[in-house]
C-alpha positions in Angstrom: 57.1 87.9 123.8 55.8 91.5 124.9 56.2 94.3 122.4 58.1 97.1 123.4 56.5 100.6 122.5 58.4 102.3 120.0 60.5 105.7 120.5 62.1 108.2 118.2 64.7 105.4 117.3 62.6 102.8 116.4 60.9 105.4 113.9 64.1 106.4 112.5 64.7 102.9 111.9 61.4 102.2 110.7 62.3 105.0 107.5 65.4 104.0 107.5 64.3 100.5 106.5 61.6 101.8 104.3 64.1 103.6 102.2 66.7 100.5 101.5 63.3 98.3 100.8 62.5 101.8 98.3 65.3 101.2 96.1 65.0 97.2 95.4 62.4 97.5 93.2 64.4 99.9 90.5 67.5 97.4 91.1 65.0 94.2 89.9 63.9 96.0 87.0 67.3 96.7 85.8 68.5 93.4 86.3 65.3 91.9 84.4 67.4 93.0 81.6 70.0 90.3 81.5 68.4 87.7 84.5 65.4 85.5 85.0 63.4 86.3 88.2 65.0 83.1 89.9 68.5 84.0 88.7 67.8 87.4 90.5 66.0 85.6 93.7 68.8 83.2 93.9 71.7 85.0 93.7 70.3 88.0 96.3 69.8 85.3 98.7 73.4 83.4 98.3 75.3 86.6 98.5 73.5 88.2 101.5 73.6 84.8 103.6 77.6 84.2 102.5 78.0 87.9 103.8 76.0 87.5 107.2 77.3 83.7 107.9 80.7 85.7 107.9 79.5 89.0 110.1 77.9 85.9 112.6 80.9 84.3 112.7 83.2 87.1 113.4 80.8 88.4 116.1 81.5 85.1 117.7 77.2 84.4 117.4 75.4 81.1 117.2 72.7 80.4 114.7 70.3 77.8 116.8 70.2 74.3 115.2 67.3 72.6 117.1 64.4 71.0 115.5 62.1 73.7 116.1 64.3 76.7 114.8 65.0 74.7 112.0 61.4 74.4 110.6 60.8 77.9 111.8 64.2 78.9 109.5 62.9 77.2 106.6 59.1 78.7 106.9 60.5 82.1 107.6 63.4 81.8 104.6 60.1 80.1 102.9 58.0 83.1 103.0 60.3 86.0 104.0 62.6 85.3 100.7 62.1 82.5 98.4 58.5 82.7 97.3 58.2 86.5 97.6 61.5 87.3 95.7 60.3 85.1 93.2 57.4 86.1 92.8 58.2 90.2 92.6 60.5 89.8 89.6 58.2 87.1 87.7 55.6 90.1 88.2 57.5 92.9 87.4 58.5 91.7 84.3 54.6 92.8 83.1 54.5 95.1 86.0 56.1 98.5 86.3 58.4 99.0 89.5 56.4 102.1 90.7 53.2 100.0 90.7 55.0 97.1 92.6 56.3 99.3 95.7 52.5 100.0 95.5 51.4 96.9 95.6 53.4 95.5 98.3 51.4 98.3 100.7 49.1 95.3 101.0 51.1 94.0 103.5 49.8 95.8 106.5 46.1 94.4 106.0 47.4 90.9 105.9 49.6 91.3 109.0 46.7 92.9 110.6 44.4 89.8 110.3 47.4 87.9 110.9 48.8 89.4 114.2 45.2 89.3 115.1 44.5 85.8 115.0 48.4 84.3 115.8 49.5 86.6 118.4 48.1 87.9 122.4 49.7 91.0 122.4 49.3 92.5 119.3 45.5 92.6 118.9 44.2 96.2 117.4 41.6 98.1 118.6 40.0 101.5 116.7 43.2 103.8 116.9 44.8 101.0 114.9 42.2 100.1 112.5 42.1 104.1 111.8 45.3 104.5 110.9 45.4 101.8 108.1 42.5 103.1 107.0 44.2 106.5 106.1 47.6 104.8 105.4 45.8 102.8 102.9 43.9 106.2 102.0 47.2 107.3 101.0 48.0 104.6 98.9 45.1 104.6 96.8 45.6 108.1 96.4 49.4 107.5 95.3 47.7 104.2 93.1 46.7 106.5 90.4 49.6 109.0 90.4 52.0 105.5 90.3 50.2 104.0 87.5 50.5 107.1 85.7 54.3 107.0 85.8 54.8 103.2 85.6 52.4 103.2 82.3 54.6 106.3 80.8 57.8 104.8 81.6 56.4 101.7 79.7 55.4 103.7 76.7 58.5 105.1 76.7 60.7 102.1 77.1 62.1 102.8 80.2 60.8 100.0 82.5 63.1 96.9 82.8 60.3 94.0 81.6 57.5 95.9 81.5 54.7 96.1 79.0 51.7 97.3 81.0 49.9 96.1 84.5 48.5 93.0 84.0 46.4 91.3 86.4 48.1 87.8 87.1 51.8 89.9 87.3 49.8 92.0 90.2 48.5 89.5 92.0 51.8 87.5 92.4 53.1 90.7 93.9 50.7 90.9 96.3 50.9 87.2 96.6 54.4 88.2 97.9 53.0 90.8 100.2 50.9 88.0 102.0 54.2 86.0 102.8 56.2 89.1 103.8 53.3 89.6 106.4 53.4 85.7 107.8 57.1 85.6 108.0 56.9 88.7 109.9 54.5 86.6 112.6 56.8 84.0 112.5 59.7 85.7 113.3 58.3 86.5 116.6 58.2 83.0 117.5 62.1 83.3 117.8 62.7 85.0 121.2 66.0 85.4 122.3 67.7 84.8 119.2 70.1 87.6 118.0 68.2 89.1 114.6 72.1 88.5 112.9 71.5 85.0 113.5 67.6 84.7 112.5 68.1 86.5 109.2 71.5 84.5 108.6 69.3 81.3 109.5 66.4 82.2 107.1 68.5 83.5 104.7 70.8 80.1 104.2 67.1 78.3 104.5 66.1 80.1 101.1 69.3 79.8 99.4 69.1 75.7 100.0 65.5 75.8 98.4 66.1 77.9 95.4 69.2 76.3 94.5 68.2 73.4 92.9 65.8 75.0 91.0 68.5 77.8 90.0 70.8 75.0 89.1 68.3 73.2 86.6 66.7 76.1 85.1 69.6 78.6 85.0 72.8 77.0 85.3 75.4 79.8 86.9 78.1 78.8 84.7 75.8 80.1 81.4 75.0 83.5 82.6 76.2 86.3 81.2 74.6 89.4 82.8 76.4 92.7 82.0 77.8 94.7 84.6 74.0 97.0 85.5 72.8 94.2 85.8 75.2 92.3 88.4 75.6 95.9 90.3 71.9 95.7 90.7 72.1 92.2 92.0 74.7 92.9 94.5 73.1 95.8 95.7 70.1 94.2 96.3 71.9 91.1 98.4 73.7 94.2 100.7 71.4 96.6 101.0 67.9 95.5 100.8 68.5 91.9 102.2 71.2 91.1 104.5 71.4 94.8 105.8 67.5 95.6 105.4 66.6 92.2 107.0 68.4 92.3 109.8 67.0 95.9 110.7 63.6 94.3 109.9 64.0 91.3 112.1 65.2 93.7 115.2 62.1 96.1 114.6 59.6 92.9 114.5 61.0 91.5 117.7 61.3 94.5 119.9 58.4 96.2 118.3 55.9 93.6 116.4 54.9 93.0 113.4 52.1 95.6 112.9 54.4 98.2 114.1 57.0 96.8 111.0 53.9 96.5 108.7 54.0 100.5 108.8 56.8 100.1 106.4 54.8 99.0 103.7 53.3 102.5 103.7 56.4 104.4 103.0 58.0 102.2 100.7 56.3 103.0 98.0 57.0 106.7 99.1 60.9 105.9 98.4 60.0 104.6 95.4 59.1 107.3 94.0 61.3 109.3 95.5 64.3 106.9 94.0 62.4 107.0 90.3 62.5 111.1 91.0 66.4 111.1 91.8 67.2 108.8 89.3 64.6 108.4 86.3 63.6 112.1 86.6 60.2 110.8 87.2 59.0 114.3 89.0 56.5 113.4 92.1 53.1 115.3 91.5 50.8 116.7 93.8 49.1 113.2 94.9 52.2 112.2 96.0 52.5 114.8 98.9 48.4 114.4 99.8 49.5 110.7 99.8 53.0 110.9 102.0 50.5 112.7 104.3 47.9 110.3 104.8 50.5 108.0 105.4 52.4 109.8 107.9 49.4 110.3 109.7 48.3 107.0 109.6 51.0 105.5 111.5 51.3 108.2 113.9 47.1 107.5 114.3 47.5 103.8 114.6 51.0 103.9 116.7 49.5 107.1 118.9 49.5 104.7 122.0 52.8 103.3 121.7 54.4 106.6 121.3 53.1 108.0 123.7 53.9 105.2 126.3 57.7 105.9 125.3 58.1 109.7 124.1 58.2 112.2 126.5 
């Protein structure tokens, strides 16, 4: 499956995306308050694939039901929801949000090597490898000024969960990163699919392998989460998963995965912007040196594509 070059649309997408994805990470911590990460991880998933089995269905859409789709669905619902959802909230509970958006800019590195090895039409060259290297540039510049904030807001008691950085709650969250990247290689592998009926697909995949585990460990019918907490929850299964997801799965299909991996720059961008609006968390100076890097890494790494569409 070719990759289309990307025009003013798919960018506007792209930070349109980037944005939604921004705010999940404030949503988790405030429902860390009354829910277990799986409680949170399950219930995201059941609520955004009840929503789009209903949007499929009205559109009058098929979700494919071959063997092959279904062990691609289960992989991608694997990788693309179950493990990394999981594993975001187990580590933000020791981890503050800030730092997490930052942590999951580890993506584009993985999907690099990834796209590299799995895929003939995404291999990189210099202009590529250039631009993650000031994308991730910006990052580490934004590291320190996000570990700043997330280590005040701890001190001050105003991180859901969190009680400083530690090392095994990062490394699950960047844990999560790697399977964001390989789901997003795997999607491709769907051609011809409607993204509605790939993210339905994957998202009903991930419900059926959480559940038992939600249903033994955290029985529905015993929690008791007040209403921040179930706002948060619903937000995240609208906005950041079933609508997010499918805007995702289009972008990776028509434009690739490396092309989507550009997201994982300016998430943690709306991150902080979100923890400005609503935490009155003011941005400092790294913050605009970082956005800037980061801008002009993807335009550096994406230079060719845009140029093959823009005029």
């Amino acid at each position: 499956m070719s990759v289309i070059p990307a025009s003013r649309t798919d960018l506007l997408e792209l930070i349109a995306v980037s944005a939604i994805w921004g705010s999940s990470f404030l949503c988790i911590a405030i429902a860390l308050d009354d829910l277990a990460p799986l409680e949170i991880a399950a219930w995201r998933l059941t609520l955004a694939a009840v929503l789009l089995l209903a949007v499929v269905r009205w559109r009058g859409l098929v979700i494919p039901l071959d063997a092959r789709s279904l062990w691609l669905f289960l992989a991608i619902g694997a990788l693309n929801g179950a493990i990394p959802f999981t594993l975001i909230g187990w580590g933000q509970q020791s981890v503050a949000s800030s730092t997490t958006a930052i942590l999951i800019a580890t993506s584009p590195f993985a999907t690099l090597a990834l796209s590299h090895l799995m895929s003939d039409d995404e291999r990189f060259g210099w202009g590529r490898l250039v631009g993650l290297l000031l994308g991730f540039g910006g990052i580490l510049v934004l590291f320190s000024d996000g570990l700043g904030v997330g280590q005040a807001g701890n001190e001050a008691g105003g991180e859901a969960g969190g009680e400083g950085s530690s090392l095994p709650g990062m490394l699950a969250i960047v844990a999560a990163a790697c399977c964001y990247a390989l789901s997003a290689i795997l999607i491709r592998r769907l051609p011809g699919v409607p993204s509605l009926s790939v993210v339905a697909g994957t998202l009903c995949a991930a419900t059926l392998l959480l559940l038992p585990f939600l249903l033994v460990r955290h029985p529905p019918w015993q929690a008791t989460p007040d209403a921040p907490a179930a706002l948060a929850v619903l937000f995240l299964a609208v906005g950041p998963t079933a609508v997010a997801y499918v805007m995702r799965t289009r972008i990776v299909q028509r434009n690739g995965a490396v092309f989507m991996s550009s997201a994982g720059y300016l998430i943690p961008l709306f991150a902080v912007l979100w923890g400005w609006l609503f935490l009155d968390e003011r941005p400092s100076a790294r913050v605009w040196i970082a956005l800037s890097l980061v801008v002009a890494g993807i335009v550096v790494g994406q230079w060719r594509s845009y140029t093959g569409r823009l005029p």
